[in-house]
N, C-alpha and C positions, 0 to 999 in steps of 0.2 A: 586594493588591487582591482577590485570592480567598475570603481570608481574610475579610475586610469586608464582601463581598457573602454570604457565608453566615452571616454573624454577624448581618445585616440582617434575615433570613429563617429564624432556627433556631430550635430549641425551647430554652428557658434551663436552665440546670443550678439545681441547690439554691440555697436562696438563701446569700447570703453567698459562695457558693463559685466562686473561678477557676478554671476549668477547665483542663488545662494542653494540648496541642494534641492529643494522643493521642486526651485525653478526650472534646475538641472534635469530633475524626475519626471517632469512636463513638457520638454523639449522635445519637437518631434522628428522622429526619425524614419527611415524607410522602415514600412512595416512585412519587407520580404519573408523573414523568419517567422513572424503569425503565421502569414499566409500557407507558409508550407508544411509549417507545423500542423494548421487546422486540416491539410490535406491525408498526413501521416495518422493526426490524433482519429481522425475519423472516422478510416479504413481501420485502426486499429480496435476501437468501439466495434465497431463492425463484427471483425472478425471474434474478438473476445465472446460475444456474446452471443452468434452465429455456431462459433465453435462450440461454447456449450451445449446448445441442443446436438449438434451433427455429433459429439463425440460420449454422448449419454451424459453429460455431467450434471444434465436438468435435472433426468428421470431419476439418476443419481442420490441428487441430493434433497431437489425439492419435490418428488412426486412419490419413489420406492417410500419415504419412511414418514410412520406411523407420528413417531414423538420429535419434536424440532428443538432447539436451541437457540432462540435467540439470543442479544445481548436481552442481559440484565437491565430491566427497566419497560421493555418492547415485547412484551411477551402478547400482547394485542395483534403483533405485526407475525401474519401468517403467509406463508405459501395460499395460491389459489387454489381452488379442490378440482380434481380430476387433472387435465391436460391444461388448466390453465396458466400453467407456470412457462408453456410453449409456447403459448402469444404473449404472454410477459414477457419474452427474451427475445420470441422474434419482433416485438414494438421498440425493444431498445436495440437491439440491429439494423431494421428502419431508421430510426432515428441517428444512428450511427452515420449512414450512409448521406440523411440531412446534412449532419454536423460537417461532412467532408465536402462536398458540394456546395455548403452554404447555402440553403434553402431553407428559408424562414430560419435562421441560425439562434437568435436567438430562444425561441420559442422549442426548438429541436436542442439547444442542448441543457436546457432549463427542464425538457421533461425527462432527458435521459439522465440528468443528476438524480432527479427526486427517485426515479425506479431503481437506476441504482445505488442511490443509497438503500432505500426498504429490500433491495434482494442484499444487501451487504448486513444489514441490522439484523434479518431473519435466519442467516446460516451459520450462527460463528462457528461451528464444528468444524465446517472446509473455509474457516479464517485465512488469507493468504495478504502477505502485506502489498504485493500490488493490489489486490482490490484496495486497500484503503490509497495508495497512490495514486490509482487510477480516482477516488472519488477528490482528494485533494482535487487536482489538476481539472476535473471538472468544474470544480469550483472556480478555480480561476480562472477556465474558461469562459465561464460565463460574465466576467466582469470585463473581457476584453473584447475590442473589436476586429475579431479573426476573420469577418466575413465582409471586410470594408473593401477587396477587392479581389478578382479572380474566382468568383461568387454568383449563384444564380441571383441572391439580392441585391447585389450589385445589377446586376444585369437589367434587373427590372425596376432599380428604383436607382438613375444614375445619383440622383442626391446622394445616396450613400457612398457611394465610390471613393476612395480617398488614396493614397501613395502614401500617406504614412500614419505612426499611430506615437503615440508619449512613451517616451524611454522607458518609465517603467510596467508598460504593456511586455515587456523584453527581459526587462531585470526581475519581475516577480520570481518568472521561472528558471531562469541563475539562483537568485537565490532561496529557491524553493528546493532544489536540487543541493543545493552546499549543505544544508541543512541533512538532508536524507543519507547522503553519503561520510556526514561527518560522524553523524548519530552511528550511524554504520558499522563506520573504522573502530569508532571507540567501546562499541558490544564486543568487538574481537580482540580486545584486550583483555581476553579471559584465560584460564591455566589450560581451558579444554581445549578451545579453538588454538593456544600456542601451542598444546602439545598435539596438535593435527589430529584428535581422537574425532570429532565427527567429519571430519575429510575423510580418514579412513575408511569410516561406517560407511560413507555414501560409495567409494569409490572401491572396498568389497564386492557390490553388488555389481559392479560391471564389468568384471571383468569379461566377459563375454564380448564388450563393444571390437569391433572391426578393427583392426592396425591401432588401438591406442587402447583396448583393456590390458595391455599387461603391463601400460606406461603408466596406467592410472594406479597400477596396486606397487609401484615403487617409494621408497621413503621417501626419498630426494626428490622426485618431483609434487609429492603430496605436501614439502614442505616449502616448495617454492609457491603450492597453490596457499598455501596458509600467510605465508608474509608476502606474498604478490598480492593476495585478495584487501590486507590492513593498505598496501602501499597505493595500492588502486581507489580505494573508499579515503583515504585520507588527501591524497593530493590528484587525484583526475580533475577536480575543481579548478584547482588553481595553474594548472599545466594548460586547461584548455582556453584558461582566461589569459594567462600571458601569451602576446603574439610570438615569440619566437619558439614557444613550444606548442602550439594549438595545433598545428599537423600532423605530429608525433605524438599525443597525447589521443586525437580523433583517432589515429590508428590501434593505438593501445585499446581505443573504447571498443574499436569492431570486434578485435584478437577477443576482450575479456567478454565484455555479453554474446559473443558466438560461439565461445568455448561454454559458454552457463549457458546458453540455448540447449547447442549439440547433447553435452552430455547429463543436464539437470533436469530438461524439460516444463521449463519453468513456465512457456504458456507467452504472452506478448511483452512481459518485464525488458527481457535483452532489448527489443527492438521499440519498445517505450524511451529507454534511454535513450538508446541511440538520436532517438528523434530529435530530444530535447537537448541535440548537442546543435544544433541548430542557431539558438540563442546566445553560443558561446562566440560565433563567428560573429566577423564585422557584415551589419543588414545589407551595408554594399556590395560583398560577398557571396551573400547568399542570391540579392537579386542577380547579379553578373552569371553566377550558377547554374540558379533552378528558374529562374524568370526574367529571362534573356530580352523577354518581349516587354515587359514592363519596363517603363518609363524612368529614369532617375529622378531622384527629387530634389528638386529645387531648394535652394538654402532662404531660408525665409528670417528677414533681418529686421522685424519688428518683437520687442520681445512680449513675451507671454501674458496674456490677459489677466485680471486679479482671478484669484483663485476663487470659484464660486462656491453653494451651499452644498452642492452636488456629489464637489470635487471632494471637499471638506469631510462628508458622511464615508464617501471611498475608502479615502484614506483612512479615518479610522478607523472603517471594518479591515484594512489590511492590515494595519498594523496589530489589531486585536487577531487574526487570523496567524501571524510572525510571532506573534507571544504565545499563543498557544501551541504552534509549531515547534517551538522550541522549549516550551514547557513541561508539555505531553511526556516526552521521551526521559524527563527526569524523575518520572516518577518511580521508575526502576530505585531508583534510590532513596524513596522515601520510604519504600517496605524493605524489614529487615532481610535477609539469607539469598540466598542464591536464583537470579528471579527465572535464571531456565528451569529450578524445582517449584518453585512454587508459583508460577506464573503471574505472581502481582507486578505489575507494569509492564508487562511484555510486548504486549499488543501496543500498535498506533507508536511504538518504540523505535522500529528499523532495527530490530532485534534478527536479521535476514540468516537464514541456516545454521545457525549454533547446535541444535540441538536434536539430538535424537533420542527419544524418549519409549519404553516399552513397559507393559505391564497390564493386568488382569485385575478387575475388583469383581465384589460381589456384596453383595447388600443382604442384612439381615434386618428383615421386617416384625417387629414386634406389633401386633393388631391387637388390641384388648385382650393381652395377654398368653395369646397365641405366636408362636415362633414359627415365620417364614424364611425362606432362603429366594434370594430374586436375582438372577444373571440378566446383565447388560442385554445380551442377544437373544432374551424371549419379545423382546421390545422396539429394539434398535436393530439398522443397517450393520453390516461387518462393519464399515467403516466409522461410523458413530460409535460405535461396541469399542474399538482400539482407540478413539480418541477421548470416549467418556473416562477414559482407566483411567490416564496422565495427564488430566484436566481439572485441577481441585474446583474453578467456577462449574464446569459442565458437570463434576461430582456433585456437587449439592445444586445443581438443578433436574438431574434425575431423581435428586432423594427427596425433593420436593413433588417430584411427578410421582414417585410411587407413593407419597405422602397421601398423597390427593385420588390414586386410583382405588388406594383399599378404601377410602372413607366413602369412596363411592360405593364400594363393595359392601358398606355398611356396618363397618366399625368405627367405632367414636374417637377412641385414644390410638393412635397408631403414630411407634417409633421406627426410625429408619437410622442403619449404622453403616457404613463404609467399610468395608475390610480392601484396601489396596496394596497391591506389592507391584511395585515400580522400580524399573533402571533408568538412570539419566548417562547418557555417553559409556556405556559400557561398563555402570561404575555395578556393585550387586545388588539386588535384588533387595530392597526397603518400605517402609511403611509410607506414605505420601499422608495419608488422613488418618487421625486419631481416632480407631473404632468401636473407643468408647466415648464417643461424643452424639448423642440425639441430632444427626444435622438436620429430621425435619422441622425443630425448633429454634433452630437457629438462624438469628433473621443477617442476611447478605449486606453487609457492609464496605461499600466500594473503596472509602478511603484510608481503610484502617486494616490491620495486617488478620489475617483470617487465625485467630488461637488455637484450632480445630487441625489447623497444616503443621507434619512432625519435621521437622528442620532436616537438613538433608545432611547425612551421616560422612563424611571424608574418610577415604582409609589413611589409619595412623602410617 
């Protein structure tokens, strides 16, 4: 279907000649939808990262607390000390405002990937899947050429200037997106999510909202959010790829990420999508649209040059980039039980609102024989304290930090045990970590299921 919608809408090769898909993928097109894309992704950079400091989430996350979380692996990778984490956010809001304008573009968004990734690797506590979407799409932004026209470096360097860019400059993010929303659909195929129990949870707490909290706490409409939300993530892709539904589908996208704006407050994700329905219209579309004043492109009827060494390294970093894209998200399935309790694969999954999770630990310190008792929040933010409880990696990365504080304190042999009681969607109140297991001795194994996590209990 991808394939037919840009065959609908492309510039044709020589005549006589079948192009074979490669050549298809190189074929150049108007490059309208970069452009306005690069304009959208920008401002959205921008704002992401801007709005952090303006609304505390810096002071929040990277400055109020004492003990950090990174991922596993990165634990070198720190916050700055003092206020430095302020010009950390405002340099990639800067650089934001490059990326939208085109100004030294590549250079502008090559330094906003690396910053954030390293502020994405140092918090995982406030994990949130558009940060990792947004670092995706970074990525690929940086391998297209979004700033070839309507650009300050265009402006100053006409060489660069161009009307259009290779088809799959366009098709990445189609199918970088089918991907995300497919992964999506098929995490809500779970007994919680069918039987509308964290719909619920979220839409309890609002009733209070304006003209639509007492709509939000009806059965009936919580369960059209529940099978509108599978019917959305599973066919939005292919409704807005076919041309006789791409209008009625565009509408559908504003209704669903406006209504997940409105009432979830989910931060730039609604209007990140939105952007990238851009790519799903015909490029002629888009310019006739939003860039009225730019030129059409001319059909150019010599065909495509041999494909050079250049092209050849591209292509393989994408296609290793699509494998992994599509790999990541299976690993929910390579760990045993249920992965909204024991969080093995979750992450980098598109695992998007399943879950709601509560619960309380408490750590008991053995030091050279001596018996401690140590609460989450002599140490930790409120909000690190309620995500360390229902976090089995963030559990044994505290029980390795108080591992390391008593031996500071000067004892040699120090054991650390977990006592957790966890709800997962309303279910009661259970053990998540086995609290007779030493977790300061036990070494973190990424690919192999944690022995230490007690299986999550079903009621009979």
């Amino acid at each position: 279907m991808i394939t037919m919608f840009f065959q609908m809408h492309s510039v044709p090769t020589a005549l006589g000649v079948k192009p074979s898909f490669l050549t298809w993928l190189r074929q150049p097109v108007d490059n309208a939808p970069l452009v306005v894309f690069r304009w959208g992704f920008g401002l959205l950079l921008f704002l992401e990262t801007a709005g952090a400091i303006a609304t505390g989430w810096v002071k929040k996350n990277m400055i109020d607390p004492t003990v950090f979380f990174p991922f596993i692996g990165f634990e070198w990778l720190r916050p700055l000390p003092g206020n430095g984490m302020y010009f950390y956010y405002g340099a990639m809001a800067f650089l934001g405002l490059l990326v939208m304008v085109g100004w030294h573009y590549r250079a502008s968004i090559t330094a906003f990937t690396f910053l954030w990734w390293g502020a994405y690797l140092m918090q995982k506590s406030s994990y949130n899947n558009h940060y990792y979407l947004l670092l995706v799409l970074c990525f690929l932004m940086l391998l297209v050429p979004a700033h070839a026209y309507a650009s300050l470096d265009a402006k100053r360097n006409p060489a660069l200037r161009s009307l259009s860019c290779p088809r799959w400059c366009l098709l990445l993010f189609v199918a970088q997106m089918g991907i995300v929303y497919t992964y999506a659909a098929i995490a809500k195929l779970n007994p919680d999510w069918l039987a509308g129990t964290p719909v619920s949870i979220w839409f309890s707490a609002k009733r209070h909202f304006y003209l639509i909290g007492e709509l939000l706490q009806q059965a009936w409409f919580q369960k059209l959010v529940v099978y509108g939300g599978i019917f959305f993530d599973l066919f939005i892709v292919p409704l807005l790829l076919w041309r006789r539904t791409r209008r009625w589908a565009f509408l559908l996208a504003i209704f669903f990420h406006g209504f997940n704006s409105a009432v979830f407050h989910i931060g730039i994700f609604p209007y990140l999508a939105l952007a990238l329905c851009v790519f799903f219209f015909p490029p002629e579309t888009i310019r006739r649209t939003l860039l009225r004043r730019k030129p059409p492109l001319a059909v150019p009827q010599a065909p495509a040059p041999a494909l050079r060494t250049g092209e050849k390294l591209l292509f393989s970093l994408l296609a290793l980039h699509f494998i992994l894209q599509v790999a990541l998200p299976m690993r929910q399935w390579w760990f045993p039980g249920n992965t909204n309790w024991t969080e093995e694969g979750h992450r980098m999954s598109w695992h998007m609102m399943l879950r709601s999770k509560s619960g309380y630990a408490k750590y008991k310190v053995i030091a050279d024989g001596k018996v401690f008792w140590e609460y989450p929040e002599k140490h930790l933010t409120p909000k690190q304290t309620s995500t360390v409880a229902t976090r089995p990696d963030l559990i044994w990365q505290y029980s390795q930090f108080l591992a390391r504080h008593y031996q500071k304190l000067g004892y040699a042999e120090v054991k650390v045990f977990a006592h957790t009681n966890v709800s997962l969607n309303k279910r009661p109140f259970q053990l998540l970590v086995d609290s007779t297991v030493n977790l300061a001795a036990v070494p973190w194994r990424p690919h192999t299921s944690s022995r230490w996590l007690v299986p999550l209990r079903e009621e009979e």
